[in-house]
C-alpha positions, 0 to 999 in steps of 0.5 A: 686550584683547578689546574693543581688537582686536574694535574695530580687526579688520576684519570683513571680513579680519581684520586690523588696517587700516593707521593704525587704531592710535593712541598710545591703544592702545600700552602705556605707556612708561617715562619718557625711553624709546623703542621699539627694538631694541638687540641684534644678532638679531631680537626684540620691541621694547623700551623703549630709555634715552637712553643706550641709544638714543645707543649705538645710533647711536654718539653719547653723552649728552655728545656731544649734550647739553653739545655739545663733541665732534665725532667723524666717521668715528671710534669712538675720537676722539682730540680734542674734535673728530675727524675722520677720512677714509675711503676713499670717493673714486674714483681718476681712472681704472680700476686695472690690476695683473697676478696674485697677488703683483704690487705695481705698479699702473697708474692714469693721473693717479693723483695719489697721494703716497708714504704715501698709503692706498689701496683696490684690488678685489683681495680674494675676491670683488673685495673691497676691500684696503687698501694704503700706497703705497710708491713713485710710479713716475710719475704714471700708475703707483705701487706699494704696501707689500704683495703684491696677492692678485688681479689688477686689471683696469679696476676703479676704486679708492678713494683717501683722502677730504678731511677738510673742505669748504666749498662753494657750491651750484654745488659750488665750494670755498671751503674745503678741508682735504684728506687730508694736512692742507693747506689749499685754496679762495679766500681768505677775508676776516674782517670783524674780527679772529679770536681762538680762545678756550681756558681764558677766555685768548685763544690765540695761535700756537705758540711755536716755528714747526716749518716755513718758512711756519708763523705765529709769534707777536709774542712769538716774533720780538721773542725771536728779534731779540734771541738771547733766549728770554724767560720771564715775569718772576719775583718773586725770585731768590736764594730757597732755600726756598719762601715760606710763603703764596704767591698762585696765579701767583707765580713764582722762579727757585731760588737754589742749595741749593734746601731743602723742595719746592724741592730739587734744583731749583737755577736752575729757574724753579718757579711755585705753581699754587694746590696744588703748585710747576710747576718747568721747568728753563732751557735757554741763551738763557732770559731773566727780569725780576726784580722785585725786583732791576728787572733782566733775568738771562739763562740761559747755565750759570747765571743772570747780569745780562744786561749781563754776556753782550753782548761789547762788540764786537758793539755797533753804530756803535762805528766811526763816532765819533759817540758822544763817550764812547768813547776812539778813536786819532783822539781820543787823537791830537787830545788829545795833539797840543794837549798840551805836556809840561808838562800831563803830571803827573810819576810812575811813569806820566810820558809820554815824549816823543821830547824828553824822552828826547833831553835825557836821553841827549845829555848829558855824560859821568860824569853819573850820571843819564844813559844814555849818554855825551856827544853819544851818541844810541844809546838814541834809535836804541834808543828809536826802533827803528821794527820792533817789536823789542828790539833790533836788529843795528845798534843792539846795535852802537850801544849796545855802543859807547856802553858801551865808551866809558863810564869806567865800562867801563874799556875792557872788552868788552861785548855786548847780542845777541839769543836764539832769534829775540828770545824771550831775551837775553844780557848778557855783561860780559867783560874780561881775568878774568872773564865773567858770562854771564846769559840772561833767558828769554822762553820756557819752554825758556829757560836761566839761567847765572852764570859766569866765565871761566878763559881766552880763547877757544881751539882746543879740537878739530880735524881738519885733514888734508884727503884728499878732497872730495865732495858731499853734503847737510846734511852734519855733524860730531860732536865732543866738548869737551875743556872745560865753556864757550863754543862761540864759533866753528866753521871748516870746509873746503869746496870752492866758495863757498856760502850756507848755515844752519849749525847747532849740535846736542846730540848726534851727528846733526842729529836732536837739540836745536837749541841754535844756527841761523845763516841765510845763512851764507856759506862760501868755497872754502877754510877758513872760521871761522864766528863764532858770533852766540850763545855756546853753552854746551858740556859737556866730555865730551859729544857735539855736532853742526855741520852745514851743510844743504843741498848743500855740498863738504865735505873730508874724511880718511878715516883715523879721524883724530878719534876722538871723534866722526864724519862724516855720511858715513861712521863712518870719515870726519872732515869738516875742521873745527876748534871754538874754546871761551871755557872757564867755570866755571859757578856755577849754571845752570837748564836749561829751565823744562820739567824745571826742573833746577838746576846748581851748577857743573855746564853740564848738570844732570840731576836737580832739584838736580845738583852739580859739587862738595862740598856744605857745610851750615852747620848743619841736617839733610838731610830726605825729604819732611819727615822727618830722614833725615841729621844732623850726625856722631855722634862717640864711637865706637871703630875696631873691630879684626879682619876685616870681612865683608860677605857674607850670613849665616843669622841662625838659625845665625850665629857670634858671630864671623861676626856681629862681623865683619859689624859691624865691616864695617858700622861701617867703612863708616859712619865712612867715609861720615862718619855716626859717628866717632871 
């Protein structure tokens, strides 16, 4: 070491001159190294790794060797490539604020954005603070998201740098990628097509464009034109379990029970990755071609044949009539209009044809295979109704005289009328003995009746002193049946001519069932007996309304005269009034289909099953709910003799004597209930 230093000292200063020690006299370096100095304080050099050496200067081996990281400005990259921004471009002008606490800021043409950074010398010292703008007042003034420690005065402040630029020489941007991630500078031109590569497989677009001028791949718009989320084709649909070898890549959608690694994993599509199945579970839209099968299934709540979701009515072109194989009127017309009525076949689905049906009604009488009699055509004014209807006023007229004047009728009554505004019907077959009354439902609160008449239509309760006149509205009547049958007519006094609904109501009062509404009712200043258009069947005994709504000038008594029932006026009051009843006795009757109660000779059954009568049972027993409770009368027994009891009794101290009469109470009452007897 001597000899090293005594050949390089200058003799003269004793130094070591400048440039006058070479790699020679420097100690030998380990392999892969160099001299520096990685520790935070001063010290001698030291022989520094690759590693180490990267460390140093914030880089690693990966970085530089393989070259596929990218970081700037970033100790904690988030991406291969990373590139943060710094606060490192002046703001426009000098920022102004005023002491401690203050948040507004002063800048003219700041151009700074809500949430954008920003860094003021408001610190110790003027030291750089970092703040978050809050608001943009306008473009000369701006706050930020916290209080200022100092006071600003015409100091520059720092805003977000750009994260990427191209430029020329002249300092002109061609590319630009500032803070905020948008894209600026002249238009590009590609010489060729640009495709990114990822995995060795071309990369397309995102599948799902998140904002309006966001690119879109051609797969994404051929599925959006057709309301189809389309997914890659699969092999098979109806698999349960999982095939034993399968190949990298194979896909199925899980039939339902999915078994193995398959389960619970019904309707998903699943695809093996070469070690483990990828299952992802479809959303409504989500389209498959199925090779197997060579067919398109589509998701909605399960997988179905895609045919199977289009509705036919959004098909195109179904209006212009170009497409032959399609039935339209028009074509239905043109055929039938070159038709005669011998080309269609006889059968159940003949085709009737105006003349068809006039050469089987115009015919003559007593000839059982005809409708009506001779040179009659009511069932053509039936037939050709033209409204839509089943029937109307008119033709209820035409047909009824066509049936009274068939031999078979003997003369006898007849009426075919409409119900509740066409949703039922009432055939009533009447003569001097007997009325079968049948109304066929149309609707859920239909009725069902069967039965006979037992005398003409008569008065059946009335109020006839008239004392005064007053005029009110919707004014009505309560009364009550002396007779179970037909409320086929109604007279009331008023004063003054009017047209009026009439109406007929269960109960007192217009606010309980409607059974009966006849519009345009006409009354005359006077007495007028309003003919029923419909037979109401009434209870005898039970409480019903008349009214006529709207204003009227009803007369009244003010006596009480009729005491079973009342006027709206007062309870005091009676309207003049008279009811006329057509009296039945009713073999069955079947009250709405609501509550579906059953009456035998009873109008208005209460109960499932309500009898007016004895019931006789042949042979059988009475069971509850499939269990015996009731069979025919046990005979044998004798009438005991003495004094029945029924009171209570401690069966800790009762007599002998107490306990025979109590028995003898309790066999009393069984023979008389018909259970046991002699």
């Amino acid at each position: 070491m001597g000899d090293i230093l005594g050949n390089i000292l200058s003799p003269s200063s004793g130094e070591v001159p400048p440039g006058s020690i070479s790699n020679l006299e420097l100690a030998v370096m380990p392999l892969r190294t160099i001299k520096g100095n990685q520790t935070a304080s001063t010290t001698n050099p030291q022989d520094l790794t690759v590693d180490e050496t990267l460390a140093l200067i914030g880089l690693s081996e990966f970085d530089i060797v393989q070259f596929t990281g990218l970081n700037l400005n970033t100790a904690s990259p988030n991406a291969v490539a990373d590139i943060h921004g710094s606060l490192n471009i002046f703001l426009s002008n000098f920022t102004t604020s005023s002491g401690a606490g203050n948040r507004d800021i002063a800048c003219v043409a700041h151009t700074l954005n809500v949430g954008d950074a920003v860094g003021l010398r408001s610190g110790p010292a003027s030291a750089i603070e970092v703040f978050t703008v809050a608001t943009v007042t306008d473009v000369d003034n701006f706050t930020v998201d916290t209080d200022l420690t100092n006071a600003i005065v015409s100091v520059p402040g720092l805003k977000d740098s750009d994260l990427f630029n191209l430029s020329t020489n002249d300092g002109n941007s061609r590319f630009n990628v500032d803070k905020s991630g948008n894209i600026t500078g002249q238009a590009i031109a590609l010489a060729s097509n640009l495709t990114f590569i990822a995995g060795g497989e071309p990369l397309g677009l995102p599948g799902t464009p998140s904002v309006g001028n966001a690119g879109a791949s051609k797969d994404y718009v051929d599925s959006v034109a057709q309301g189809l989320s389309w997914q890659s084709p699969v092999l098979d649909k109806d698999l349960a379990t999982p095939p034993g070898s399968p190949i990298t890549g194979d896909r199925y959608i899980v039939a339902s029970g999915g078994t193995g690694d398959w389960s619970s994993h019904d309707d998903d599509i699943t695809t093996w990755n070469g070690s483990i199945w990828i299952f992802v579970t479809p959303s409504e839209g989500f389209a498959n071609w199925v090779e197997d099968e060579d067919t398109n299934y589509v998701f909605t709540t399960s997988w179905v044949k895609l045919g199977s979701t289009v509705d036919h009515g959004n098909l195109l072109g179904l209006s212009d009539d170009d497409h032959s194989q399609y039935h339209t009127d028009a074509r239905a017309v043109t055929w039938l209009g070159t038709r005669s009525t011998d080309d269609l076949p006889e059968g159940s689905d003949l085709y009737y044809t105006e003349s068809r049906v006039s050469a089987n009604t115009d015919v003559a009488s007593n000839t059982a295979d005809r409708h009506t009699h001779a040179n009659k055509t009511e069932l053509d004014l039936i037939v050709d109704a033209g409204s839509g209807d089943i029937i109307t006023d008119t033709e209820r007229t035409n047909f009824t005289t066509a049936f009274n004047e068939r031999a078979e009728w003997d003369g006898g009554a007849t009426n075919l009328v409409p119900l509740d505004g066409r949703n039922s019907l009432e055939l009533g077959i009447t003569d001097d003995v007997e009325l079968l009354r049948l109304t066929l439902g149309l609707k859920s609160t239909a009725d069902f009746h069967v039965g006979e008449t037992t005398g003409a239509e008569a008065s059946d309760q009335s109020q006839l002193v008239d004392i005064f006149g007053t005029s009110t509205s919707d004014a009505w009547q309560s009364f009550t049946p002396g007779v179970n049958g037909l409320l086929t007519a109604f007279s009331f006094a008023v004063g003054g001519a009017v047209t009026r609904t009439f109406n007929i109501y269960e109960g007192e009062g217009n606010g309980g069932t409607l059974l009966l509404s006849m519009p345009s009712t006409a009354f005359i200043s006077g007495t007028t007996k309003v003919i029923l258009s419909i037979p109401v069947v009434l209870e005898a005994g039970k409480l019903y309304t008349a009214e006529i709504v709207g204003s009227v000038f009803p007369r009244y008594s003010n006596t009480s005269l009729y005491p079973d029932g009342r006027a709206s006026i007062a309870s005091f009051n009676d309207m003049v009034f008279e009811s006329f009843m057509t009296p039945i006795d009713t073999f069955v009757i079947v009250n709405s289909a609501i509550n579906k109660f059953m009456g035998l000779n009873i109008t208005n059954p209460q109960e499932q099953l309500d009898v007016g009568g004895n019931i006789q049972a042949t042979s059988g027993v009475y069971k509850v709910d499939g269990t015996q409770v009731v069979n025919t009368r046990v005979t044998g027994w004798g009438a005991p003799t003495g004094t029945p009891t029924r009171t209570t009794f401690d069966t800790t101290t009762v007599t002998l004597e107490q306990l025979a009469e109590r028995l003898k109470a309790l066999i009393d009452d069984l023979t008389t209930h018909g259970l046991i007897g002699v």
